[in-house]
C-alpha positions in Angstrom: -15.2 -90.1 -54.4 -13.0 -92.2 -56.7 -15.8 -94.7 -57.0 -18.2 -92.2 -58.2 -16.4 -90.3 -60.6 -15.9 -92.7 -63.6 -19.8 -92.1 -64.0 -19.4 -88.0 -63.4 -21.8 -88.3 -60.2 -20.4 -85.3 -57.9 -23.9 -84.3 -56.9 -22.8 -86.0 -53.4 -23.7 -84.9 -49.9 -22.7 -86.4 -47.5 -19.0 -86.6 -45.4 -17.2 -89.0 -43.7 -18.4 -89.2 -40.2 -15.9 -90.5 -37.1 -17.0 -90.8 -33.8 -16.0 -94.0 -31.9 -17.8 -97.2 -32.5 -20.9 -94.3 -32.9 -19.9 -93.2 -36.0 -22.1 -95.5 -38.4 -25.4 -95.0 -36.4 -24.7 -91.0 -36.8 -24.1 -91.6 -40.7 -27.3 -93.8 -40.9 -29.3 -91.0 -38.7 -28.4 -88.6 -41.4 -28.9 -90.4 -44.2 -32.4 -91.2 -42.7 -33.2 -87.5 -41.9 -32.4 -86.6 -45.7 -34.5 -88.6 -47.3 -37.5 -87.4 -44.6 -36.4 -84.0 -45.4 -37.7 -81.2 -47.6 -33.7 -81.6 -49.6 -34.4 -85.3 -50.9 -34.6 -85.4 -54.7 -35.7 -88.8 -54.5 -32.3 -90.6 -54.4 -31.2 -93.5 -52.5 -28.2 -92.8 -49.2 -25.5 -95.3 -49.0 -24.3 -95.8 -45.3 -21.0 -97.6 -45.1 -19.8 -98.6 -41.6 -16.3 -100.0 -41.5 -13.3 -100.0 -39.1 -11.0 -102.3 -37.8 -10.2 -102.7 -34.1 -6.8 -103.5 -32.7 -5.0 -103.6 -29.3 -1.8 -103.6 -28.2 -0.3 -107.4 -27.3 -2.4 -108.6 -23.8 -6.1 -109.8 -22.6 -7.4 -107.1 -24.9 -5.9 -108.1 -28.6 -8.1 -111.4 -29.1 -11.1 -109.3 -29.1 -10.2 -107.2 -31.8 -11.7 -107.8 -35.5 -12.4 -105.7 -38.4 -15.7 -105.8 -41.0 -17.1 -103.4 -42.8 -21.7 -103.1 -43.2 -23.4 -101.4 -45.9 -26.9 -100.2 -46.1 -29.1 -98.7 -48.7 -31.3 -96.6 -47.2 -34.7 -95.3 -49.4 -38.5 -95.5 -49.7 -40.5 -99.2 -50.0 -37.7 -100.8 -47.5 -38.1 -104.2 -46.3 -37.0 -102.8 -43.0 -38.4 -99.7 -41.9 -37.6 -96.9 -38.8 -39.9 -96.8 -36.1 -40.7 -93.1 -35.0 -38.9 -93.1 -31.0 -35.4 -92.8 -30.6 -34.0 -92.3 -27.3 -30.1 -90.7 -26.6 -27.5 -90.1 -24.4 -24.2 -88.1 -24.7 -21.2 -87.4 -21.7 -17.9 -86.2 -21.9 -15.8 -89.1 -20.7 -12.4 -90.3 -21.0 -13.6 -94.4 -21.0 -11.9 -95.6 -24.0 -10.0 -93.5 -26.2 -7.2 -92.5 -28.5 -4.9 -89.5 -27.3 -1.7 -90.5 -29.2 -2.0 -90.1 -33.0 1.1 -91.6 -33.7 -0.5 -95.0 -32.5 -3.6 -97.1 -33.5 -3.9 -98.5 -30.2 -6.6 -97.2 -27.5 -6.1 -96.0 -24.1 -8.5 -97.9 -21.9 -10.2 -97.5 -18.8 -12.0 -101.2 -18.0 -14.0 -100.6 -15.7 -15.4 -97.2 -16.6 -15.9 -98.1 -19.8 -18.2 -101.1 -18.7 -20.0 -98.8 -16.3 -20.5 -95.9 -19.3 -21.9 -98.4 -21.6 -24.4 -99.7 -19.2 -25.6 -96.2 -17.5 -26.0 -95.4 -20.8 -27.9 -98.4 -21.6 -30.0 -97.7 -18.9 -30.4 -93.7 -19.7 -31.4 -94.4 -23.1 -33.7 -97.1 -22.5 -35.9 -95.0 -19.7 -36.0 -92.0 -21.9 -37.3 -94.4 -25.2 -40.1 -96.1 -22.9 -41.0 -92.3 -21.9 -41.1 -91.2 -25.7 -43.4 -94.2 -26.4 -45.8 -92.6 -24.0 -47.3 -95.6 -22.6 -47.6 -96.7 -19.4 -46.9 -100.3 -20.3 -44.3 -99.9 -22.2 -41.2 -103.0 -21.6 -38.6 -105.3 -23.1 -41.5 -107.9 -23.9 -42.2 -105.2 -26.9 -39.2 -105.9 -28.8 -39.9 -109.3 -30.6 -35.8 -108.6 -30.9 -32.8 -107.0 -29.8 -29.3 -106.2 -31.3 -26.4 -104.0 -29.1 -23.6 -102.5 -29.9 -21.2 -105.7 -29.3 -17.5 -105.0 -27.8 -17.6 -108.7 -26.7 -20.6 -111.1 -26.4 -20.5 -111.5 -22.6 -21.6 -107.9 -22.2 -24.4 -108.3 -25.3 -25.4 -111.1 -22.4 -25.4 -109.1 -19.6 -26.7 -106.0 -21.4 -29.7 -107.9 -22.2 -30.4 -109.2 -18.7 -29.7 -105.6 -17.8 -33.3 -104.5 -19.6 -34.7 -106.8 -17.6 -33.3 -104.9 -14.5 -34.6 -102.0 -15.7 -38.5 -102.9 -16.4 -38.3 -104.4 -12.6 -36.9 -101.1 -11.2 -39.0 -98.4 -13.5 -42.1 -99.5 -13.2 -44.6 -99.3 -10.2 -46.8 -102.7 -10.4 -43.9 -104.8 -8.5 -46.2 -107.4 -7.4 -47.0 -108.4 -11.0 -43.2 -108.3 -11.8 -42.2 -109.9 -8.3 -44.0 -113.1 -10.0 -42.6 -112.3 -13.3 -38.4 -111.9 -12.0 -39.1 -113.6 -8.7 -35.0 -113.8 -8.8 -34.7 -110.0 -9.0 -37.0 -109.9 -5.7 -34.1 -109.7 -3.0 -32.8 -106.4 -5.0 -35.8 -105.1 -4.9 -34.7 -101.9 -2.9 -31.0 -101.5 -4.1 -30.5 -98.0 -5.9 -30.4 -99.0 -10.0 -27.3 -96.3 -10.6 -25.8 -98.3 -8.0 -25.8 -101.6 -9.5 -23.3 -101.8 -12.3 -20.8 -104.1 -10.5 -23.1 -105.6 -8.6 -22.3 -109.5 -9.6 -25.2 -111.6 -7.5 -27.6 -108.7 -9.4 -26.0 -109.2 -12.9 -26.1 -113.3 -12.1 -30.2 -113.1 -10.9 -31.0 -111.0 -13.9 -28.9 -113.3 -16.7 -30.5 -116.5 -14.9 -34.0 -115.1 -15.1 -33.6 -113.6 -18.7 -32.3 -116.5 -20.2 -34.9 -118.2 -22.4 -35.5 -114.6 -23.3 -31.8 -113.8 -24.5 -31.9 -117.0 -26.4 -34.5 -116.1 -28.6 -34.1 -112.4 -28.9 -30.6 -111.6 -28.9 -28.2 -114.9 -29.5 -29.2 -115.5 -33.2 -27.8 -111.7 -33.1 -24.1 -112.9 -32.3 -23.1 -114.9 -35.4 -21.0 -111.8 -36.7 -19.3 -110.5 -32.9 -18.5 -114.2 -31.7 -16.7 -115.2 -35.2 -14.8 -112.0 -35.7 -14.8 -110.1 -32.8 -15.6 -106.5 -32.4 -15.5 -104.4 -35.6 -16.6 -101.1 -33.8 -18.6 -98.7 -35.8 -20.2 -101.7 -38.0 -20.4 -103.6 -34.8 -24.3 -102.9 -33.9 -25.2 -103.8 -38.4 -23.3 -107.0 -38.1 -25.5 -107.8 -35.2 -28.3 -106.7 -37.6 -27.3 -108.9 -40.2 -26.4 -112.3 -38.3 -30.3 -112.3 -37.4 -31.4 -111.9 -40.7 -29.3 -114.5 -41.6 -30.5 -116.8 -38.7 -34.5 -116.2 -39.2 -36.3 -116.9 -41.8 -38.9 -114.8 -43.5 -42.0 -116.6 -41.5 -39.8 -115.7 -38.5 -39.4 -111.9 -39.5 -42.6 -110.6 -41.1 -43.9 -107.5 -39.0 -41.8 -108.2 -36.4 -40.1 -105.3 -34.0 -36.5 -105.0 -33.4 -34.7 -103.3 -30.4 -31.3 -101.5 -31.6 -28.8 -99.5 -28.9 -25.5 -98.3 -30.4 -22.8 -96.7 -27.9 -19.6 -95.0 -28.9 -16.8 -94.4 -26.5 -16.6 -90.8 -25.4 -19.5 -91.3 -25.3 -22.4 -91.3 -27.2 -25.4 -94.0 -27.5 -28.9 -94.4 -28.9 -31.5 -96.5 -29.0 -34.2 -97.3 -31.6 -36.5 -99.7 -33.1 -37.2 -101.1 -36.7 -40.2 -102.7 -38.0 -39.7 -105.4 -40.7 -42.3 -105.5 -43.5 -45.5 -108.0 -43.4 -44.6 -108.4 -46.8 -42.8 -111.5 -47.9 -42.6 -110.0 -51.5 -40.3 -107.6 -49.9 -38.4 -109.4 -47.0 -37.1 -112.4 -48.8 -35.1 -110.9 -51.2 -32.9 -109.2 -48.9 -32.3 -112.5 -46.9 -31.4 -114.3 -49.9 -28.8 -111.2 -50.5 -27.2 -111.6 -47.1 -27.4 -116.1 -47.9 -23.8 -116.5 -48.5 -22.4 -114.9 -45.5 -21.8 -117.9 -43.7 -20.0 -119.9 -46.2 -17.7 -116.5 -46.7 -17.4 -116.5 -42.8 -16.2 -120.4 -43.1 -13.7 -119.4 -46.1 -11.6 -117.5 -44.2 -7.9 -118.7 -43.8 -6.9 -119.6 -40.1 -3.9 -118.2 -38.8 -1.7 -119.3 -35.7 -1.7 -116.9 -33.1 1.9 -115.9 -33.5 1.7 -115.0 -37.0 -1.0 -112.8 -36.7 0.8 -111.5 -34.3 3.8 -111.0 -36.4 1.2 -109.0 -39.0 -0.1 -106.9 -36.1 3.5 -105.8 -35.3 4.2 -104.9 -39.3 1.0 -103.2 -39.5 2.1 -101.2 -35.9 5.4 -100.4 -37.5 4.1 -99.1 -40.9 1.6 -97.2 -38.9 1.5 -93.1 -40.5 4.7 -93.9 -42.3 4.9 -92.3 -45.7 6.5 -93.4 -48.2 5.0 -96.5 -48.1 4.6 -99.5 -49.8 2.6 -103.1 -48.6 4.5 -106.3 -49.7 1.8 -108.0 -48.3 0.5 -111.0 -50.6 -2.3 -110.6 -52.3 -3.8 -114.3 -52.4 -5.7 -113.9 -49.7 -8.0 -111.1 -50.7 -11.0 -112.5 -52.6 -12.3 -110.6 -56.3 -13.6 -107.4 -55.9 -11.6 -106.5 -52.6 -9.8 -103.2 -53.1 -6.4 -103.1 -51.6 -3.5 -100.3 -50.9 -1.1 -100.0 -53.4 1.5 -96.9 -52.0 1.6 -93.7 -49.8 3.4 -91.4 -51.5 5.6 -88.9 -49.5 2.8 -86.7 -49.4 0.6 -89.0 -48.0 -1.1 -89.4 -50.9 -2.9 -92.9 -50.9 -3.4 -95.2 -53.9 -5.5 -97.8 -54.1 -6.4 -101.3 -56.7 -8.9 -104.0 -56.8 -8.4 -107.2 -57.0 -9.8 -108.6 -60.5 
């Protein structure tokens, strides 16, 4: 609220909403539902997804990153919601955080892969039925972004669709021609296929070409800083938008499932304007995020190790006071200046 109040704007609804990597796709749902709702006055929503993943020292740490996505949401968009949107909530205890006196996850590999791919598969059944079409498949997404832990599951997630348009739908002679490497699966039980590697290997090998085109220009973001949770799914947003040009883009459909640990997924389509006039200026907005991605300093592994250990140390510590250097940060970045003994945080901007 600091940010609003030099202008005396408290007229604000809206909260801070938390919920694993989830979190910015339930902030974005409800912005969306306001303005489609009797209560909008005509006002933009501002969605800001940002978090920063870290993991204690092991296999786990180098996929860690941190980003941060905004997005104005209002009326006259270049992008624009479809009308289906398919969910799917458990209780699970797949990746989580039961010690508040630590940043650092409690991780369950293997279920964790399994819950994001059952629900993958959950949501992607129920979106087809809420199309209500009989024909409905993965050939109607002209794209597709996912939720993006690491890229090798984005991969195997996408060749997973495929799995699922050759075991949901009934006309298996036209789709023995069109995955004939999926034919020796043909009667294998789908919920029992997660781990199933000469499966996952058939499906990647015949989706391929597919994945290249659909989902890969979607991976600039994930494969150059890792996985930045909550904005993970928007940063896969925005590397193809900065990958495609307009030509590319206009009136195209575009596949988006988010998951959360916990867990909680959706999935849901956008439609990007057939109008130039309107798509062009928001990729020449996003135009400089490769040469920002290139400025970034390099660091050896064992000093950003050595930050990772003085970040775990000052973790909930008040008072508190970063001797970081500020050098790094570019103009405009707003930065912590103390934690009081309170807790109290203060914060500056770099000029």
């Amino acid at each position: 609220m600091q940010l609003f109040k030099p202008s005396g704007n408290t007229d604000i609804e809206g909260v801070d909403t938390t919920n694993a990597c989830y979190g910015g796709t339930a902030a974005l749902f409800n912005a969306v539902n306001w303005i489609q709702s009797q209560f909008w006055d005509g006002r933009y929503a501002l969605v800001v997804a940002g978090d920063v993943a870290v993991y204690p020292p092991g296999p786990a740490r180098p996929t860690g990153g941190a980003g941060a996505i905004a997005m104005l949401i209002g009326p006259n968009a270049p992008i624009t919601f479809n009308r289906v949107r398919a969910t799917h909530m458990e209780h699970v205890y797949d990746f989580y955080k039961p010690d508040l006196s630590s940043e650092f996850p409690t991780v369950d590999g293997k279920i964790s892969i399994e819950c994001y791919l059952s629900a993958l598969d959950c949501c992607y059944e129920r979106y087809c039925k809420k199309e209500n079409r009989p024909d409905v498949s993965f050939d109607d997404f002209d794209y597709f972004c996912f939720h993006s832990p690491y890229c090798k599951l984005v991969l195997k997630s996408f060749a997973r669709l495929c799995v699922n348009d050759y075991f949901l739908y009934s006309d298996k002679e036209q789709l023995d021609s069109k995955y004939p490497d999926l034919v020796p699966f043909k009667n294998l039980n789908l919920k029992e296929t997660y781990f199933n590697r000469e499966l996952e290997q058939a499906a990647v090998k015949c989706s391929k070409t597919s994945f290249e085109a659909k989902t890969l220009p979607s991976l600039m973001i994930a494969s150059m800083v890792g996985n930045m949770y909550t904005p993970s799914l928007y940063g896969g947003l925005v590397s193809l938008l900065v990958n495609k040009n307009a030509e590319s883009l206009l009136g195209k459909r575009i596949g988006m499932f988010s998951y959360g640990s916990g867990l909680a997924s959706s999935m849901f389509s956008l439609q990007v304007s057939k109008d130039a006039g309107r798509v062009e200026p928001l990729l020449a907005s996003l135009g400089d995020i490769p040469s920002r991605l290139e400025a970034r300093t390099a660091l050896p592994p064992a000093e950003f190790t050595t930050i990772l250990k003085a970040k775990e140390d000052s973790y909930n510590k008040a008072p508190y006071q970063p001797t970081a250097s500020l050098d790094t940060l570019t103009s405009g970045t707003y930065y912590l200046i103390e934690v009081d003994p309170q807790y109290r945080r203060t914060y500056g901007r770099r000029p």
